[in-house]
C-alpha positions as CSV (number, residue, x, y, z in Angstrom):
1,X,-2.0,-49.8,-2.2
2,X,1.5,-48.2,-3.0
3,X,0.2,-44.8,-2.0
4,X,-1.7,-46.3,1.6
5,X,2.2,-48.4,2.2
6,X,4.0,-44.5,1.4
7,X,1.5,-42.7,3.9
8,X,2.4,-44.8,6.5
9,X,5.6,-45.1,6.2
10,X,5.7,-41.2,5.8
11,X,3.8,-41.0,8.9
12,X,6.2,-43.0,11.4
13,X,9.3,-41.1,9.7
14,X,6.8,-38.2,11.2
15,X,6.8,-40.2,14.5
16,X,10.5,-40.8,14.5
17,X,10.8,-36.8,13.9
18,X,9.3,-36.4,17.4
19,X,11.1,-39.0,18.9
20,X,14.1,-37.2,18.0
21,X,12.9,-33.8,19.8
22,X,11.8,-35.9,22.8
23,X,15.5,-37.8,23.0
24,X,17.0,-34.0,22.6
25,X,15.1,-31.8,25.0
26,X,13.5,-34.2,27.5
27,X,15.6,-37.7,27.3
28,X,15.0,-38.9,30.7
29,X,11.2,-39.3,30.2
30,X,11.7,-41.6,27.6
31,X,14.0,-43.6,29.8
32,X,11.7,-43.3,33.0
33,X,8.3,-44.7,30.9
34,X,10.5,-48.2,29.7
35,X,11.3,-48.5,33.3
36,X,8.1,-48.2,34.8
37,X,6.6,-50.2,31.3
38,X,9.4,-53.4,32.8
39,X,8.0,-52.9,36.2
40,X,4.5,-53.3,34.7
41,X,5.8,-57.0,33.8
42,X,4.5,-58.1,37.6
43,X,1.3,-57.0,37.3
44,X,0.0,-60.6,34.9
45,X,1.8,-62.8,37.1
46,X,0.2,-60.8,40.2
47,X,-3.2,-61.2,38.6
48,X,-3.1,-64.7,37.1
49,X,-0.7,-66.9,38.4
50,X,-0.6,-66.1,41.9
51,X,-4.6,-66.4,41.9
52,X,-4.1,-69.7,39.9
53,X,-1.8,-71.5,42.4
54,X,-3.8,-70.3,45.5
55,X,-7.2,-72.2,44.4
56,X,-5.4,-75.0,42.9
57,X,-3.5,-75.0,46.4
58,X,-6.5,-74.9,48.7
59,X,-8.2,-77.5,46.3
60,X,-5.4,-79.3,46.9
61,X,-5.6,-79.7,50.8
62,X,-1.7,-77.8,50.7
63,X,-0.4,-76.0,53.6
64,X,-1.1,-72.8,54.5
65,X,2.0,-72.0,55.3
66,X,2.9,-72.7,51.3
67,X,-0.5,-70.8,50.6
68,X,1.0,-67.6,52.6
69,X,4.0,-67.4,50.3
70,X,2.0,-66.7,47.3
71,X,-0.8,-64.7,49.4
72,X,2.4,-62.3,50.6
73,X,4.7,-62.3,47.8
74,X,1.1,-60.8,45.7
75,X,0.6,-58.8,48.5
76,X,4.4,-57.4,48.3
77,X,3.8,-57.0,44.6
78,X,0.9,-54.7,44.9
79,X,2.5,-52.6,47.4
80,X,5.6,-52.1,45.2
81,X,3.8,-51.5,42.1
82,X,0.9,-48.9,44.9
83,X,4.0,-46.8,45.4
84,X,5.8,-46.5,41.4
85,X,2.7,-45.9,40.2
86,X,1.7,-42.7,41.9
87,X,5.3,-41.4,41.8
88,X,5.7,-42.3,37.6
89,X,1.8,-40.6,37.1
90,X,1.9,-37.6,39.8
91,X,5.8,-36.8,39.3
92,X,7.6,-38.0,37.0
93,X,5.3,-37.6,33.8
94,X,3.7,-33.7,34.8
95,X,7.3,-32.7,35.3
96,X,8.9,-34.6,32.3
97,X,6.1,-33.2,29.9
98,X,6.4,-30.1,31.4
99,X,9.7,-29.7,30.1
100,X,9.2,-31.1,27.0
101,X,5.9,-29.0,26.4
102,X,7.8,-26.3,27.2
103,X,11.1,-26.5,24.8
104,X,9.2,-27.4,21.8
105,X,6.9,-24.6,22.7
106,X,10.2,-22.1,23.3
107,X,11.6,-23.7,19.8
108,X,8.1,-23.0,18.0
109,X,8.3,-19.5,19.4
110,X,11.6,-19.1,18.3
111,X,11.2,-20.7,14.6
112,X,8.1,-18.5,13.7
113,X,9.4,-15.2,14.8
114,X,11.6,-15.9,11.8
115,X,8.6,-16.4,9.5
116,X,8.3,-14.5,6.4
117,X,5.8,-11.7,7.2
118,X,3.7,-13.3,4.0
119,X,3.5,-16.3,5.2
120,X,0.6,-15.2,8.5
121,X,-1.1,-13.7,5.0
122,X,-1.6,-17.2,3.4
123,X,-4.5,-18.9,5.0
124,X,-3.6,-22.5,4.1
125,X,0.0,-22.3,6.4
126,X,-2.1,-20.5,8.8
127,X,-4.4,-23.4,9.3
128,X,-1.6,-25.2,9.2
129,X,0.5,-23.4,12.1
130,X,-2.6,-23.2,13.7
131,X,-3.3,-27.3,14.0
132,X,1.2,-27.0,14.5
133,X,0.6,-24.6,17.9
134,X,-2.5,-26.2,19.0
135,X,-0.8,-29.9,18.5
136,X,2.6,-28.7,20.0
137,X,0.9,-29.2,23.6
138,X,0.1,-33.0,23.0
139,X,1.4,-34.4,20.2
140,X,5.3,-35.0,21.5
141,X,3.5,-36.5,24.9
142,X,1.8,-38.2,23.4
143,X,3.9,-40.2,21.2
144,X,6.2,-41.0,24.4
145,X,2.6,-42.3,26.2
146,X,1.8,-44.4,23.2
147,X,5.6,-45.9,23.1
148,X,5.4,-46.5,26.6
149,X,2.0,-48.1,25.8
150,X,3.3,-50.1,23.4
151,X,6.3,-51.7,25.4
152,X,4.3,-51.7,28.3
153,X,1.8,-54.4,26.2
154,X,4.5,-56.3,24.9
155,X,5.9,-56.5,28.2
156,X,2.4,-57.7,29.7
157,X,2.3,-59.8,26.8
158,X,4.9,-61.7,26.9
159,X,4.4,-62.6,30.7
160,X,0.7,-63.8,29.5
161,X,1.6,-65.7,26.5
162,X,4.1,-67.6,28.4
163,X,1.0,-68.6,30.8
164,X,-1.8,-68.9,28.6
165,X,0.5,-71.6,26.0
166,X,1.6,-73.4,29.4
167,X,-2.2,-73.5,30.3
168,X,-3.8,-74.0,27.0
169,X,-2.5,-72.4,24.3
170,X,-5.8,-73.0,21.9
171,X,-7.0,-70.0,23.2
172,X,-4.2,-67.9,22.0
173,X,-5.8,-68.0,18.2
174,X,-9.3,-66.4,20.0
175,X,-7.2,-63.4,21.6
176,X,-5.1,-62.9,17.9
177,X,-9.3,-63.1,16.2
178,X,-10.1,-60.3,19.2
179,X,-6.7,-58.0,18.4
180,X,-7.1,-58.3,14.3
181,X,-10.9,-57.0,14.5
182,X,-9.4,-53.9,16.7
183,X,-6.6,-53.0,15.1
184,X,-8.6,-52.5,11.9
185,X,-11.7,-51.1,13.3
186,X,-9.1,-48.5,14.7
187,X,-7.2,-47.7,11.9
188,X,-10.3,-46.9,9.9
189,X,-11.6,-45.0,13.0
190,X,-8.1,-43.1,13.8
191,X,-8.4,-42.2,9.6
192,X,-11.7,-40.6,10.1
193,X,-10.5,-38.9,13.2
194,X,-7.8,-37.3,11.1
195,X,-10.1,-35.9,8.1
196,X,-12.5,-34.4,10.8
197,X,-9.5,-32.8,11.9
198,X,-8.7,-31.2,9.0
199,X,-12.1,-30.1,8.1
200,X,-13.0,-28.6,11.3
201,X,-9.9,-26.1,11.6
202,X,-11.4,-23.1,10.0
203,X,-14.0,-23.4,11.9
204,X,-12.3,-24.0,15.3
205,X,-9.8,-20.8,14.1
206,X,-13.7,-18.4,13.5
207,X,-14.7,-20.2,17.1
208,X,-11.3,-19.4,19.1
209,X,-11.4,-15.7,17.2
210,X,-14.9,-14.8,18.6
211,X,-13.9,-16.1,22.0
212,X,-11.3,-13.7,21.7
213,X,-12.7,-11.1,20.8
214,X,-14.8,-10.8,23.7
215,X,-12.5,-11.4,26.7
216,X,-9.3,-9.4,24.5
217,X,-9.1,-5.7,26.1
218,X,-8.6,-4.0,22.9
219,X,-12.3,-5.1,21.6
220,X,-14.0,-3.9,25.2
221,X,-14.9,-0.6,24.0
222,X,-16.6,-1.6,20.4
223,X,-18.1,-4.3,21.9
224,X,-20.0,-2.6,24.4
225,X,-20.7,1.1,22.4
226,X,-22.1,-0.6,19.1
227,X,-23.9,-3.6,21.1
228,X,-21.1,-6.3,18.7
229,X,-22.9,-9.4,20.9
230,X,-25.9,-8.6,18.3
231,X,-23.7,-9.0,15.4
232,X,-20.9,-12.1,16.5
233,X,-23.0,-14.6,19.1
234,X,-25.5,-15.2,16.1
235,X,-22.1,-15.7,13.9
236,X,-20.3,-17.8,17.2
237,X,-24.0,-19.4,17.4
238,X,-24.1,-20.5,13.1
239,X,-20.2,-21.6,14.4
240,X,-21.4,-23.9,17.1
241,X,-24.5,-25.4,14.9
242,X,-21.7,-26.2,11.9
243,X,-19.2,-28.0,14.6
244,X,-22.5,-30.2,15.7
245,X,-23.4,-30.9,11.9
246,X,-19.2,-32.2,11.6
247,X,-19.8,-34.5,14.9
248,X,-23.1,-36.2,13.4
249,X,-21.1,-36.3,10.3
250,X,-18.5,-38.2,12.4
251,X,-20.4,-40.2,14.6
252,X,-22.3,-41.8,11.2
253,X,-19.4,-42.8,9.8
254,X,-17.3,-43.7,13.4
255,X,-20.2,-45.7,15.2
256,X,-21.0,-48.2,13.2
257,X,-17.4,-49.2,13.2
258,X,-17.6,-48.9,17.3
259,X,-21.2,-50.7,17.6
260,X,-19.9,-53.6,15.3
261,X,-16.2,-54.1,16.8
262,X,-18.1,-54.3,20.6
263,X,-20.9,-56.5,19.5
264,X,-18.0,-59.0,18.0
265,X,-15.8,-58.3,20.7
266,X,-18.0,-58.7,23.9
267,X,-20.7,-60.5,23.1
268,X,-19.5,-63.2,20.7
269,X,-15.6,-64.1,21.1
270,X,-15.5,-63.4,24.9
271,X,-18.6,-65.9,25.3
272,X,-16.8,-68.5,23.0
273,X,-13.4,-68.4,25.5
274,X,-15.6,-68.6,28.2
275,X,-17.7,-71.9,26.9
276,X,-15.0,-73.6,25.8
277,X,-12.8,-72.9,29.4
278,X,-16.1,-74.5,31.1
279,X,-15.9,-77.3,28.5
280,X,-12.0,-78.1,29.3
281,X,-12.9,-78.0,33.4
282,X,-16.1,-80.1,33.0
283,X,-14.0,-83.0,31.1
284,X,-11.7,-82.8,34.1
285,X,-8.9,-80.8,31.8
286,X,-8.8,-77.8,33.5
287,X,-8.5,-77.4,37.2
288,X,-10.4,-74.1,39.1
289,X,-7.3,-72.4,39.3
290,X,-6.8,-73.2,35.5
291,X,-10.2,-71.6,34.8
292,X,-9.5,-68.5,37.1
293,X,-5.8,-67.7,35.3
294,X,-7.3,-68.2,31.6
295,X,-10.5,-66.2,32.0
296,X,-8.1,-63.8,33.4
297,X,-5.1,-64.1,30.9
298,X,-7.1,-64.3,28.1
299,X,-9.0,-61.2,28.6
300,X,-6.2,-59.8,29.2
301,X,-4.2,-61.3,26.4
302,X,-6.2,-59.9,23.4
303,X,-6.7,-56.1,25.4
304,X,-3.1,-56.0,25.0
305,X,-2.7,-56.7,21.7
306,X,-6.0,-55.0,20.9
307,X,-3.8,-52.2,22.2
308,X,-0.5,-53.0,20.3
309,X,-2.3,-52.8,17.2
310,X,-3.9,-49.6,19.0
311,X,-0.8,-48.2,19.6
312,X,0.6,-48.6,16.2
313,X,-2.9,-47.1,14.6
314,X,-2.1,-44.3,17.3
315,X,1.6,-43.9,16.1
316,X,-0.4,-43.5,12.6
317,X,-2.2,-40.6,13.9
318,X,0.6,-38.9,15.8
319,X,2.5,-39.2,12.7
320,X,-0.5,-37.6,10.7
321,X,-0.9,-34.7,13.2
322,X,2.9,-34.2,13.7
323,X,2.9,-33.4,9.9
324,X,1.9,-30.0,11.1
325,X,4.4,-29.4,13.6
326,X,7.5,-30.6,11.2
327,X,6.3,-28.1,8.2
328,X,6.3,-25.9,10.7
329,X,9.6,-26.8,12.4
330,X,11.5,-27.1,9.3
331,X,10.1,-24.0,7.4
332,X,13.2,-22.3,5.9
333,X,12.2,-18.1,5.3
334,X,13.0,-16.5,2.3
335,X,14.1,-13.6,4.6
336,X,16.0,-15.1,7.6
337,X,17.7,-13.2,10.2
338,X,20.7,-14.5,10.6
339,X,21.8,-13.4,14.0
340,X,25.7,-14.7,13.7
341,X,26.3,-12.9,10.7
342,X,29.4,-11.1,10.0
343,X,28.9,-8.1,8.5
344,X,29.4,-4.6,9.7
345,X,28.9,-1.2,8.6
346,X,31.4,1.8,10.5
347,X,29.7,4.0,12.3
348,X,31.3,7.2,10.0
349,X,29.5,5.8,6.9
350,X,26.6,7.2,5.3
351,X,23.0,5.9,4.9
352,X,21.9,6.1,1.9
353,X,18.7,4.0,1.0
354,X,18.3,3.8,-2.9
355,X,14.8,1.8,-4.0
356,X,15.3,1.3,-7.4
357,X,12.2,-0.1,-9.7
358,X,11.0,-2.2,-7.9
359,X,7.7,-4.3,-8.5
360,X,5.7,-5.6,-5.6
361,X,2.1,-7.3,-5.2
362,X,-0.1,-8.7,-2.8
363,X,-1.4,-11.4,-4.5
364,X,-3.2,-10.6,-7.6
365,X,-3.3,-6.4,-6.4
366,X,-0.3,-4.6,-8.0
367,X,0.7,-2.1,-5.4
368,X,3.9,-1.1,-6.9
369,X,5.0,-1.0,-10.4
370,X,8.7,0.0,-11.2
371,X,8.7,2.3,-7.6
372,X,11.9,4.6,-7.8
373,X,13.4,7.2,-4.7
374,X,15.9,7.7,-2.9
375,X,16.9,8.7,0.9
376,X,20.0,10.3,1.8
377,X,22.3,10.2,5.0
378,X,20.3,12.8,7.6
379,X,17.8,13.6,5.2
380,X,14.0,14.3,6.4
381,X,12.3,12.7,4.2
382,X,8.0,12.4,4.4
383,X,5.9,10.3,2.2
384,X,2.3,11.3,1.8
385,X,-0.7,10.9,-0.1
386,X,-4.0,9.1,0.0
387,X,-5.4,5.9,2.6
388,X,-4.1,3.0,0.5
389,X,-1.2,4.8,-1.7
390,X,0.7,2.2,-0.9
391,X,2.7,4.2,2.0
392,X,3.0,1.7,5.0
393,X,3.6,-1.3,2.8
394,X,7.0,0.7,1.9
395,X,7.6,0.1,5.4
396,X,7.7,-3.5,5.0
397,X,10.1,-3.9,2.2
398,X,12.9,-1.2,4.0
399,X,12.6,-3.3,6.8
400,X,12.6,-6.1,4.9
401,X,10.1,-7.9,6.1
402,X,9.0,-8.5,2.1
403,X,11.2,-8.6,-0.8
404,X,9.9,-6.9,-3.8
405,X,8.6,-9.4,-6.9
406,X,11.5,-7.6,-9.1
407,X,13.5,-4.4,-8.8
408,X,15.6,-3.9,-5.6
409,X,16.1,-1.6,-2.5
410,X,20.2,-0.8,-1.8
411,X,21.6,0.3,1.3
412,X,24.8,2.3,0.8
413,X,25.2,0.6,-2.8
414,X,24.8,-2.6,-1.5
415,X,21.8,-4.8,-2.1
416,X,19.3,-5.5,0.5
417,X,19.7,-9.2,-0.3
418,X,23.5,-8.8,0.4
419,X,23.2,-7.8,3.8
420,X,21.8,-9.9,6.8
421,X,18.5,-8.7,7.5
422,X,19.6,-8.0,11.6
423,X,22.0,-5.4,10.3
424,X,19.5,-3.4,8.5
425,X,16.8,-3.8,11.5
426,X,19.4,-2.6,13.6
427,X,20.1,0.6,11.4
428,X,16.7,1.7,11.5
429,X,14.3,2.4,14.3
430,X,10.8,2.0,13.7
431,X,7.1,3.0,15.2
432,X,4.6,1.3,13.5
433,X,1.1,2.8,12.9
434,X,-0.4,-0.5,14.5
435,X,2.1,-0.4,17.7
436,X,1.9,-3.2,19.6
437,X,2.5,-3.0,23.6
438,X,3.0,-6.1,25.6
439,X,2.5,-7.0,29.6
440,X,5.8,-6.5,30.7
441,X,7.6,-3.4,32.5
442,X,7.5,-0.3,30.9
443,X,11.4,-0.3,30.5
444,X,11.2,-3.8,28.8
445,X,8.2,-2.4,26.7
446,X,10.9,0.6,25.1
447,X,14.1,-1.8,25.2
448,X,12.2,-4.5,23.7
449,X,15.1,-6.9,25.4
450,X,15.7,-7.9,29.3
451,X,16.2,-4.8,31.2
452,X,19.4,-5.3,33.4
453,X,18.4,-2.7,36.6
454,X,21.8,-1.6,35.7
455,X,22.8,2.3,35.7
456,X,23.6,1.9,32.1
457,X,20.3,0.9,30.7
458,X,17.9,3.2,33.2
459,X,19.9,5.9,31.5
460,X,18.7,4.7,28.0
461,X,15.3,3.8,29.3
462,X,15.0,7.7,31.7
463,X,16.8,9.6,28.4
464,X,14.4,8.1,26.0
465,X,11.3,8.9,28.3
466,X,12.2,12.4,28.8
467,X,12.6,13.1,24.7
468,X,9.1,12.0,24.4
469,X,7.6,14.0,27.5
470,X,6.8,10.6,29.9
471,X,9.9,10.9,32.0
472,X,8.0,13.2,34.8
473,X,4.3,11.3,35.0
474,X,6.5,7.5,34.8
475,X,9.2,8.2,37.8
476,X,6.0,9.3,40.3
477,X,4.9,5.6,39.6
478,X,5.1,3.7,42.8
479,X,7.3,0.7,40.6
480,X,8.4,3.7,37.9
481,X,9.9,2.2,35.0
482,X,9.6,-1.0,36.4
483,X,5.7,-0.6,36.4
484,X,4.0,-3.1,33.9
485,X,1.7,-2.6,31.3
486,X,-2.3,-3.0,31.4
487,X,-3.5,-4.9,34.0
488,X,-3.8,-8.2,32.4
489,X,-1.7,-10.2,34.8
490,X,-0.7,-7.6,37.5
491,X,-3.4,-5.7,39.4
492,X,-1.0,-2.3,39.9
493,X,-0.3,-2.5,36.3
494,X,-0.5,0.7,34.6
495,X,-3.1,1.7,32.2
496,X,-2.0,4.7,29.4
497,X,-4.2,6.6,27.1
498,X,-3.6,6.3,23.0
499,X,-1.5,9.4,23.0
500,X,0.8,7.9,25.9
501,X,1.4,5.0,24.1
502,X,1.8,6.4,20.9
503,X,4.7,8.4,23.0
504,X,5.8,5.4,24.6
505,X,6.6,4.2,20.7
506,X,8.7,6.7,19.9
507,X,10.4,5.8,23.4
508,X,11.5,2.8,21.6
509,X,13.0,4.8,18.6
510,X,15.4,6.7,20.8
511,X,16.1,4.0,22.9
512,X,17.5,2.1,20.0
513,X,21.0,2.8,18.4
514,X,19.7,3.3,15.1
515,X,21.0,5.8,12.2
516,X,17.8,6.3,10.3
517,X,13.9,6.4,11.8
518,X,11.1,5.6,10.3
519,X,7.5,6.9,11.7
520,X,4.3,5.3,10.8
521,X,1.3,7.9,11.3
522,X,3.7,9.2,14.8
523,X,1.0,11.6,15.7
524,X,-2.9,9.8,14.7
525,X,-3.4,9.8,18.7
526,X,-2.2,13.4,19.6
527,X,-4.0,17.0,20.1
528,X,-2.6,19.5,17.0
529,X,-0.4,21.0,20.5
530,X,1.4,18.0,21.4
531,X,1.6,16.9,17.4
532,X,3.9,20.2,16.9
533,X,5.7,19.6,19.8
534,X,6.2,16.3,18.9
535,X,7.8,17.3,15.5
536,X,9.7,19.9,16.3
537,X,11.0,18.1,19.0
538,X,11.8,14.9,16.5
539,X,13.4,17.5,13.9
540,X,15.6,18.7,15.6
541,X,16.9,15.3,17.9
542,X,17.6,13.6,14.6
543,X,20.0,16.2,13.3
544,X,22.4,13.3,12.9
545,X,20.5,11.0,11.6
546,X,17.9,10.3,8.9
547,X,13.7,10.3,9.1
548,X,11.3,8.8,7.0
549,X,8.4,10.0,8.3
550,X,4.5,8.0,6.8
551,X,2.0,10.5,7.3
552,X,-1.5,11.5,5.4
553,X,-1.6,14.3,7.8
554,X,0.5,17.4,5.9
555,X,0.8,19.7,8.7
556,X,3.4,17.6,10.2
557,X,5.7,17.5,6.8
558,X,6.4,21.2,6.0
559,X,10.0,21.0,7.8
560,X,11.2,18.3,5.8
561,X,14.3,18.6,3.0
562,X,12.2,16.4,0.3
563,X,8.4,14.9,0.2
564,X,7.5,12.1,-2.0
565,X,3.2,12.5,-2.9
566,X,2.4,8.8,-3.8
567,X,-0.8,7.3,-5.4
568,X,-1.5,4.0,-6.8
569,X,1.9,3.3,-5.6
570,X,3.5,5.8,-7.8
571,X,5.5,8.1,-6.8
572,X,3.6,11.5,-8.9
573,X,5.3,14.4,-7.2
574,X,8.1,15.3,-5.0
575,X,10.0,18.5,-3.3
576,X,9.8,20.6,-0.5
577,X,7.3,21.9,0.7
578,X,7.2,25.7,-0.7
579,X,8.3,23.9,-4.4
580,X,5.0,21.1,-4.3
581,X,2.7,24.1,-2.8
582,X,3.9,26.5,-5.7
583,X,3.2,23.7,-8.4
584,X,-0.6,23.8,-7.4
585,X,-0.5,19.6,-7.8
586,X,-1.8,16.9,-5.9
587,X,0.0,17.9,-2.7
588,X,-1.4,21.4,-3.1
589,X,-4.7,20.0,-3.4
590,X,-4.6,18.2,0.0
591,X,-2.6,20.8,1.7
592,X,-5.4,23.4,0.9
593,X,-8.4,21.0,1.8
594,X,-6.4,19.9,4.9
595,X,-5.9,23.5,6.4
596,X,-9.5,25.1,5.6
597,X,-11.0,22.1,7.1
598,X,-8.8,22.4,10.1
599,X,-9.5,26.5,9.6
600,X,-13.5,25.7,9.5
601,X,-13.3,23.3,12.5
602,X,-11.6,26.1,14.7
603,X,-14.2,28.1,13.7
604,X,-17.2,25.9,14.6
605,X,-15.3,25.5,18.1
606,X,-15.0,29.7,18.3
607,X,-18.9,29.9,17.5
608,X,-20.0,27.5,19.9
609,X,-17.2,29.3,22.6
């Protein structure tokens, strides 16, 4: 009993949460639905009493003239309320919860891109920022529309107490029988409702992700080359046939609550006000008018507070739900990017980067154990070695996107931990292996911010375009760096092969104002030509600067000052070039294999020629 009392009260604390959001970002709307629920407050006198005192009135041999009143004063009523009602349901609410939709939405956005990295790696929050963005849409909406509800009933209700009790207020204790049996038919339905929820988000996530892999461009070419519909529409099919065993599941459990709750409802109570109105009129108690306002009213009567006590279950539920969305709001990161933080490193100093022991683990897989290196201002530094050395995760914890279990990473002496993590992603520019590309203009795409149209940032945009080679082919564009990206929402949208965008990265580099670069696999998408243009273009632009480059491909490395061979996440050789190639090591080892298989594939292509 204690814990049921705590869930609920946890669960409108929930509500009040929302409220909060609503009264911040959209307080009008709540302020527009207790107007229109007041207005509502004509409606019961419009369909009771009026009715009531116009029969009574022409039973009554009155005048029509006194008839007429009532007849236009219901007729002004309807008119009144025929003109607020389309104007509160066709303008005020789509604009009101277009607003609010959209700042919780932007504030959702805006919270997660803050999210530890780890976090999109832990399946429970992911279920749970999943039911967070799918709820986000409805969930604030729909607490306002169940408030408004709520004081619209009591409203109603008040107006039909007041007539039923002047009437005959017996049949008051029939509508409270009606609105008990609802409310806590709903409750145990609304609870149900809830843990099918919860049960069914996995498998709504697997639906959603098959969907999208099939309409996502990215998916187009394996889905049509290895025939994929064979393999995922029996898996979206097994999907579909699990959600239908979770609704049978449901309706077992919901309908007999429904069927029951009906059968009470309709057929037994509302036939008992109705006999005993018939019995109070044939005894001469009731007049016709009597009869018409109380069949009326009371019907009425227990809907609305079958719908109080449906509201309240409903305020439950949001509450329930909107658990999701407050985690979510109200996650603190470990690693937070403080974007007001005052710290600032002159533009003369060096850049060292010292990672000293560190420790670090996904889950239960060690990947490094008591790591040591170290990267010096302007130094070209490559780390190689093996798929799954450990290589891009290093990525991760320089850009701080983890911290390591134990151990630390120091930049210029001073801990990671130290220094807000928008300093050190401003220090260092970054093409990821996995680059991702968005549909917007190619000069937002490389800025990665709003491009201004200004002189200033087309230099920055043009300068970076023409260090990677795209300068040329992007100005003979009819919309040049204003051109978007695929095609997804703009039918002249510009479509670029994987060695293009793979270009277009590195665009991004040297549009930044960073001190030290880091390149994931830069060249995985480029001919041998263009990968030694590449890097002997990059080695020589970032004279002043300092280049980690991530690389299993060792042709590319030769130029650097020191190379770090990693395996298991261990660090087992490092040097130049000529020093690693004259120990005969691991590097040697790869070196060799790499070049005679590049030899004996130049030689296949000289044979066929």
């Amino acid at each position: 009993m204690k814990k049921t009392i705590k869930n609920k009260n946890h669960s409108f604390s929930n509500v009040w949460y929302i409220l909060k959001l609503v009264f911040k970002f959209a307080p009008m709307y709540f302020v527009f639905t207790i107007l229109f629920s007041l207005v509502q407050i004509f409606t019961p006198i419009n369909d009771t009493l009026i009715p009531k005192i116009i029969v009574d009135s022409l039973d009554g041999n009155k005048e029509l003239s006194y008839i007429f009143i009532f007849v236009i004063l219901g007729a002004i009523i309807r008119i009144v309320t025929s003109i607020i009602f389309p104007i509160f349901f066709d303008y005020i609410i789509p604009k009101y919860e277009n607003i609010l939709r959209g700042r919780i939405n932007h504030l959702l956005m805006e919270i997660s891109s803050k999210y530890d990295l780890a976090l999109f790696e832990n399946s429970q929050f992911y279920d749970k920022y999943s039911r967070a963005l799918n709820e986000a849409d409805s969930r604030a909406t729909g607490i306002v529309a169940s408030f408004g509800g709520l004081f619209t009933s009591i409203c109603y209700l008040s107006t039909l107490f007041v007539i039923i009790v002047y009437i005959d207020p017996i049949l008051i204790l029939a509508c409270i029988l009606i609105s008990i049996t609802t409310v806590l038919g709903n409750k145990k339905t609304s609870k149900i409702g809830y843990e099918y929820n919860l049960k069914t988000t996995k498998i709504n996530r697997f639906y959603n992700y098959i969907k999208r892999v099939f309409y996502e461009p990215q998916y187009a070419k394996e889905i049509r080359f290895y025939s994929l519909s064979n393999l995922l529409l029996p898996k979206f099919d097994d999907n579909i046939n699990e959600r239908e065993k979770m609704i049978k599941k449901r309706a077992r459990e919901i309908l007999p609550i429904r069927i029951s709750l009906e059968t009470l409802r309709q057929g037994i109570l509302y036939s008992f006000i109705i006999a005993y109105i018939v019995i109070r009129i044939y005894y001469g108690y009731l007049t016709l008018g009597d009869f018409l306002a109380l069949f009326t009213a009371t019907i009425q009567l227990s809907s609305q507070l079958s719908n109080i006590g449906a509201q309240f279950n409903s305020f439950y539920e949001h509450g329930l739900f909107a658990e999701n969305l407050k985690t979510v709001l109200e996650y603190i990161p470990n690693i937070e990017a403080d974007e007001n933080a005052v710290f600032k490193i002159r533009k003369e100093e060096k850049y060292d980067i010292q990672v000293n022991d560190i420790n670090f683990a996904y889950d239960t897989r060690q990947i490094y154990n008591e790591l040591y290196f170290q990267i010096n201002t302007n130094e070209k530094v490559a780390i190689v070695g093996r798929n799954g050395a450990g290589k891009t995760t290093l990525i991760k914890l320089l850009l701080r996107l983890y911290d390591p279990l134990s151990g630390n990473l120091e930049f210029n002496k001073t801990n990671y931990k130290n220094i807000p993590v928008n300093v050190i992603r401003k220090k260092i520019g970054v093409a990821f292996q996995d680059m991702q590309f968005f549909s917007l203009s190619i000069a937002e795409n490389i800025l990665l911010r709003p491009f201004s149209n200004n002189d200033e940032d087309e230099k920055i945009v043009n300068s970076a375009l023409e260090k990677v080679g795209l300068l040329e082919k992007i100005q003979s564009l009819p919309k040049g760096i204003n051109s978007i990206l695929t095609k997804e929402f703009d039918d002249e949208g510009v479509v670029f092969s994987g060695g293009e965008m793979q270009k277009l990265a590195l665009a991004r580099v040297f549009a930044s104002d960073c001190d030290i670069i880091i390149l994931d696999e830069p060249s995985s998408s480029l001919d041998p030509i263009s990968e030694k243009e590449m890097f002997d273009f990059m080695y020589s632009a970032t004279v002043d600067k300092s280049m980690i480059l991530i690389t299993h491909r060792l042709s590319s490395v030769k130029m650097a000052n020191k190379i770090y061979f990693m395996e298991d996440g261990k660090i087992i050789e490092s040097g130049t070039h000529n020093e690693l190639m004259q120990r005969h090591g691991k590097y040697y080892e790869m070196f060799s294999l790499q070049a005679e298989n590049y030899l004996n594939m130049n030689q296949g292509v000289e044979d066929i020629g």
